[in-house]
N, C-alpha and C positions, 0 to 999 in steps of 0.2 A: 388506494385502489390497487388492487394486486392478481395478475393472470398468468397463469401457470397454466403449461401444454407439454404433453411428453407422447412422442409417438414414435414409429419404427424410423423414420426419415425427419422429423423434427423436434426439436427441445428448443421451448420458449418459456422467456419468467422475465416479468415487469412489473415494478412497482410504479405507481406517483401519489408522491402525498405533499402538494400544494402548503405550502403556510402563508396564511393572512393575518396580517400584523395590523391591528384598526390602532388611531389614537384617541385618548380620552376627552383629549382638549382640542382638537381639531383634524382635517384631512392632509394635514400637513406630515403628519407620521406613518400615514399609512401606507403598506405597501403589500405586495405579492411576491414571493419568493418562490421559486420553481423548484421544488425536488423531484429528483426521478431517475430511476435507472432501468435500462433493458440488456438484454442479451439472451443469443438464439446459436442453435445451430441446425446447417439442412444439412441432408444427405441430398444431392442434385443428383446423380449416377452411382450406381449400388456397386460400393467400393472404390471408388475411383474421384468423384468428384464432389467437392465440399463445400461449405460455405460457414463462413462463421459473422456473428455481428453485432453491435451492441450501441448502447445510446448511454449518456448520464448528464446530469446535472447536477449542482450547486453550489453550496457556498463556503469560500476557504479563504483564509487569511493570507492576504497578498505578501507581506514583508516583515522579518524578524526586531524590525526597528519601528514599529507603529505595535497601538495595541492589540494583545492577540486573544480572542473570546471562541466559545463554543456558540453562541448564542446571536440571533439574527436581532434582538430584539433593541438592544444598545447600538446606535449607529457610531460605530467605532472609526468609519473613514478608511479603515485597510481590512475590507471586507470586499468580496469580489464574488461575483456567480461566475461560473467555469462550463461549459457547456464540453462535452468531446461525444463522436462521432466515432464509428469506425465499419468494414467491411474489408471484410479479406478471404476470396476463395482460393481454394487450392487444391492442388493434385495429390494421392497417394496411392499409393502400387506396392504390393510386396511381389518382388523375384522370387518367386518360390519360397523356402523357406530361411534362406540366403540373405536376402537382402533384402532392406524396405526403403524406397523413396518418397521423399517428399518435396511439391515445389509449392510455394503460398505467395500472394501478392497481397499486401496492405495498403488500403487507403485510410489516413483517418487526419480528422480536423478538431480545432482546440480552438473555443472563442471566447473571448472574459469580455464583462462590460467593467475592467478598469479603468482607470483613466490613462493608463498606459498601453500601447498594443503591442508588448513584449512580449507577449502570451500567444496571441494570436497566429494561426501557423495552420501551412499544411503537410501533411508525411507521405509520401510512399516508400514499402519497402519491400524488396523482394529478399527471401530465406530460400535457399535450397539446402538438399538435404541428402545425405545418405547415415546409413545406419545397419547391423548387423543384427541378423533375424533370428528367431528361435531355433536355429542350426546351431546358433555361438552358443557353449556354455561354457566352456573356461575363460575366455579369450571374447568379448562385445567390445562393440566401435563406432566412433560416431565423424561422419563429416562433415561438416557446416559452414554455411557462406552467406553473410547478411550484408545488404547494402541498402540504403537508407538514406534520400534527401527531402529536408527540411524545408520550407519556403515561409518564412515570419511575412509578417507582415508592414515590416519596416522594411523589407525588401533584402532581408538579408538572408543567406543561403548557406547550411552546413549537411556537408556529408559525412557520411559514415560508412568505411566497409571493414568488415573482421572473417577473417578465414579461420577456422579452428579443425583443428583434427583430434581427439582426444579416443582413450581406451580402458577398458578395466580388467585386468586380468585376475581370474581365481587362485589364491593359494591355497586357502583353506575354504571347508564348506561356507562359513562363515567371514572372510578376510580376505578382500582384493586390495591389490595394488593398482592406483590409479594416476595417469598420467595426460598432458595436455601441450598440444605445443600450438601455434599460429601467427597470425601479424595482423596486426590492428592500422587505422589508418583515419586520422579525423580532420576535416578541413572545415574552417569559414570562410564564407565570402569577405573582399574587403578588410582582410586580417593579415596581418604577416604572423603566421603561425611556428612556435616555437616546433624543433625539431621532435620535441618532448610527447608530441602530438601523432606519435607515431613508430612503432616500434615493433619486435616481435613480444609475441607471450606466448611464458609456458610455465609448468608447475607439473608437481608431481607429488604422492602421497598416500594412503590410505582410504580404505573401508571397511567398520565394522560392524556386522547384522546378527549378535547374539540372540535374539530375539523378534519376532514379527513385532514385537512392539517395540526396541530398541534399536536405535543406529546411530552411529558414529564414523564422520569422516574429518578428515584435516588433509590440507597440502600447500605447499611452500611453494613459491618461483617469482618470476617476474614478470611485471606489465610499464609499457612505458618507462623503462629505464628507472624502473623503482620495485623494493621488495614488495610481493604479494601474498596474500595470505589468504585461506578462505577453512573455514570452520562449523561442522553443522552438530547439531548433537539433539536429539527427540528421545523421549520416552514414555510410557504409557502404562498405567495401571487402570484398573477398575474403576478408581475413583481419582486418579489423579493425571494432569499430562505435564511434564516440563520440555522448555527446549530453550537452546541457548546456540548460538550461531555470530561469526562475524562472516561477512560480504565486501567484497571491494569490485567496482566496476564503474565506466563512464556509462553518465548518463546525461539527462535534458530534465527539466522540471516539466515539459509537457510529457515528458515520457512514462514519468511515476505515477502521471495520472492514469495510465492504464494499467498499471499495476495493480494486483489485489493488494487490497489492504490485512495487511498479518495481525493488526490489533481491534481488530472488532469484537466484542461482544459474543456477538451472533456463530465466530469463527472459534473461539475456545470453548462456548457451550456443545457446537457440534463434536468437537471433541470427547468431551468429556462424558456425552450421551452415546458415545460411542458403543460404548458396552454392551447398553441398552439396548439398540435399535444395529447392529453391527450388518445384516444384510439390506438392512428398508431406508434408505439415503430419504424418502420420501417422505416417511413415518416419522424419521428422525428430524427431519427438520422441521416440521408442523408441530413436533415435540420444543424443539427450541423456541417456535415464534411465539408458540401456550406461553411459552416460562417466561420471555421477556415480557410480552404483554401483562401477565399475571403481577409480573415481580417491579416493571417499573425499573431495570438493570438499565443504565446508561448504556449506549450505540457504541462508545468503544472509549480503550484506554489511551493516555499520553503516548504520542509517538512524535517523531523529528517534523516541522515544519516545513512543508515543501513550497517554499516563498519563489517567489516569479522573478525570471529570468530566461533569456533566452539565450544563456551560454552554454557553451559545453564544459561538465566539470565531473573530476573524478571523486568518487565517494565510497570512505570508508567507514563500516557501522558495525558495531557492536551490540547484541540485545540478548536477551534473556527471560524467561517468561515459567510464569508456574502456574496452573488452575486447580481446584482443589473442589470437591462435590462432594456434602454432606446432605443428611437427611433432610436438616432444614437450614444450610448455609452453603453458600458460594462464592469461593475465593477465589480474586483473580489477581495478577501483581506480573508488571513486567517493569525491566530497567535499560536503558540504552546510551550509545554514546556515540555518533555520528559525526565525522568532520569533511566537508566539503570543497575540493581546492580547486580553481579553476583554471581550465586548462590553459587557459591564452594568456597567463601571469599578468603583467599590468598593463597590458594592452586595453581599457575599456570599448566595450562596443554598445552599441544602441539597445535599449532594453535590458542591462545585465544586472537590474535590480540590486539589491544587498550586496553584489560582487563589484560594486562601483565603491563602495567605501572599506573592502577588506576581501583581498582574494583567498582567505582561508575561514572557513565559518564554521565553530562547533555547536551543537548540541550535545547537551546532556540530560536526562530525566529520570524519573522513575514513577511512578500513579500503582493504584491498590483502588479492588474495587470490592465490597463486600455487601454480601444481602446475605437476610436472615427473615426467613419466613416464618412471620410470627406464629402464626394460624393459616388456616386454608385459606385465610381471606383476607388478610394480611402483610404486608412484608416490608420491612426496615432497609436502604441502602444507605452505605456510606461510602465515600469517594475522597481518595487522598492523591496529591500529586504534587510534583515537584521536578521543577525545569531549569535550566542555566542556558544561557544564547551569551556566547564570547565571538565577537568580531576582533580578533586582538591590532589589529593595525588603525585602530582609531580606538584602541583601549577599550571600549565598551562593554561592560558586562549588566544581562541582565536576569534577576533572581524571581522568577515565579513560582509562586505557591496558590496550590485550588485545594478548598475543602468545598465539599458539597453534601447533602443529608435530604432525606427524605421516607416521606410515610406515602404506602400507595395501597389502596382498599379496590377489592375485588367487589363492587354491589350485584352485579348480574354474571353471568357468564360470559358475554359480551361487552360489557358497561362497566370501566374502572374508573378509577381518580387518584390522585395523590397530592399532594402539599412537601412541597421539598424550598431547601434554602439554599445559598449557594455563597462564596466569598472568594475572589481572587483579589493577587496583590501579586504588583512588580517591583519590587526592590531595585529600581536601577542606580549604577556608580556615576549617572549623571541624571542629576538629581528633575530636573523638566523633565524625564521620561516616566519617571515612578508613577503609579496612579494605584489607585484600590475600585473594586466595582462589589456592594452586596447586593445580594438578588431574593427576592419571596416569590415564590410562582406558585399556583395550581392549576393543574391540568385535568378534564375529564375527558375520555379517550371512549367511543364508542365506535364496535367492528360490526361492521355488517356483513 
């Protein structure tokens, strides 16, 4: 079920699509799985007062050391529903054509029906804001202040405040220099926190916009008494988009879940229909939902595991990504490499999941996703992927591989189906975690 509103003072869009899982051989397998997502924004006071807000649910793989499925249907034991919450209004003012501020207060909540309540937690956090208006053109500026406490629900309590000042200055029409300075500042409750936990940052470096559809930025410095690095690079053709970027920043595993997700489906086709539909965001995206529906394209590619914990820990990731749009094929391939170190070194605390047997955790992957429309009423996917999870302080390594295949028939304009197969396997270096899972599923999918 799906509701979409777009008006002068509000934009709202929700989806829910329930899955009901019956057993063949008794009520002992059966269950309800909640999917569902929202998000709104009001206009409360005409230019001035805001509101923004959203809801989601479902289900994600608790931990890189149990097994890891896309699928509800295999009760695998490190399978979790994730519920989060959120609301946050706030103020904005532009000073003339000088300056624009902004102040925002957040509320948001994170519940898992794990058997763990590492998860579970409440946030507030207030941002303020200053910024340089459409006065600046050589010379834009940004001032920013986040502060941010956490309350788990093992009772344990982390803040966060980061001051940042940062700037872009124009050399050429094409080419700023860009720089950043601040001081970061991270605490738990009940922790003796390394000093490490706190420091200033800053960096400095480049930007390049040869083109409305090309940019390029890099810049070097330091965070927490360690180099940092940060990396972006997009491009766009007609039929094609790439992009390839690293990030380093502290985070929370309840924090990623408010993050958009960069590896959906739904988020590379908007892209690539870009061309298409370049002023109708609207048009274009009821263009995307026709094509998955149509084509039976899996929800998204291989990305890092965001396994449950409730420590604070600093993350650096590397990715890369290309989509490609033919007449009657679509190619999509990204590859990444993520390592995760936790900030309170071997101090364990309650809840720190995965970070209790190894305070540095890599991933690595890469997945390809290809559909090829047979006919109008027709279309073939095929799904490749390949994952590595190293915990090196208990040695661990673990090697997955997904193939997946599929035939999906258009019978009505509404009324699809398809017949897909699926096969994963975890190579682990100790041998009790290895497992293999093959799957035959068909689906018929009827939109009203």
């Amino acid at each position: 079920i799906s509701i979409a509103a777009t008006g002068p003072q509000l934009r709202f869009k929700a989806t829910y699509d329930p899955e009901f899982i019956y057993s063949a051989r008794g009520e002992i397998g059966n269950h309800v799985f909640q999917h569902g997502k929202a998000v709104g924004n009001a206009e409360l006071s005409n230019e001035l007062l805001f509101l923004d807000f959203g809801a989601n649910v479902n289900q994600v793989d608790v931990s890189l050391q149990g097994p890891l499925t896309t699928s509800n249907v295999n009760n695998t034991g490190n399978r979790a529903t994730v519920e989060t919450f959120f609301v946050s209004p706030y103020l904005r003012h532009d000073f003339g054509s000088d300056v624009q501020a902004e102040a925002r207060f957040t509320n948001d909540v994170v519940n898992s029906d794990a058997s763990s309540t590492s998860l579970n937690s409440v946030a507030d956090r207030v941002n303020l804001g200053l910024k340089s208006g459409p006065a600046y053109r050589l010379l834009t500026w940004n001032l920013d202040y986040a502060s941010e406490t956490i309350i788990y629900g093992s009772g344990q309590d982390t803040s966060i405040d980061v001051a940042i000042a940062s700037a872009r200055r124009l050399i050429t029409a094409n080419v700023g220099l860009l720089t950043k300075v601040g001081y970061e500042h991270y605490n738990t409750s009940g922790v003796i926190v390394p000093s490490s936990t706190e420091g200033p940052i800053w960096s400095a470096g480049f930007d390049w916009t040869p083109t409305p559809r090309t940019r390029l930025s890099a810049t070097a410095g330091q965070q927490l008494h360690r180099d940092a690095y940060s990396f972006d690079f997009t491009h766009r053709t007609r039929l094609t988009t790439w992009s390839a970027g690293h990030i380093q920043n502290v985070t929370t595993t309840r924090s990623k879940f408010f993050e958009p997700t960069t590896t959906t489906t739904e988020g590379y086709l908007d892209t690539l229909f870009l061309a298409q539909f370049p002023d109708d965001p609207v048009a274009r995206q009821k263009a995307v939902d026709d094509y998955i529906a149509r084509t039976g394209l899996p929800s998204s590619l291989r990305a890092p595991i965001n396994f449950f914990s409730s420590e604070l820990f600093l993350v650096k990731r590397w990715q890369a990504s290309v989509g490609i749009l033919g007449v009657r094929n679509v190619l999509i391939a990204n590859v990444f490499q993520e390592v995760s170190e936790a900030l309170v070194g071997n101090t364990v605390q309650p809840g720190a999941g995965d970070f209790v047997t190894s305070n540095t955790i890599k991933q690595i992957g890469a997945s390809l996703v290809w559909n090829w429309l047979l006919t109008a009423q027709n279309a073939w996917n095929l799904s490749v992927a390949y994952s590595r999870n190293e915990l090196p302080e208990i040695g661990r390594i673990d090697n997955l591989t997904y193939v997946g295949m599929g035939l999906t028939r258009q019978f009505q304009p509404r009324l699809s189906g398809s017949l897909n197969y699926r096969r994963q396997h975890d190579d682990s270096n100790q041998s009790a975690f290895s497992y293999t899972e093959n799957a035959v599923f068909a689906t018929l999918r009827l939109r009203l």
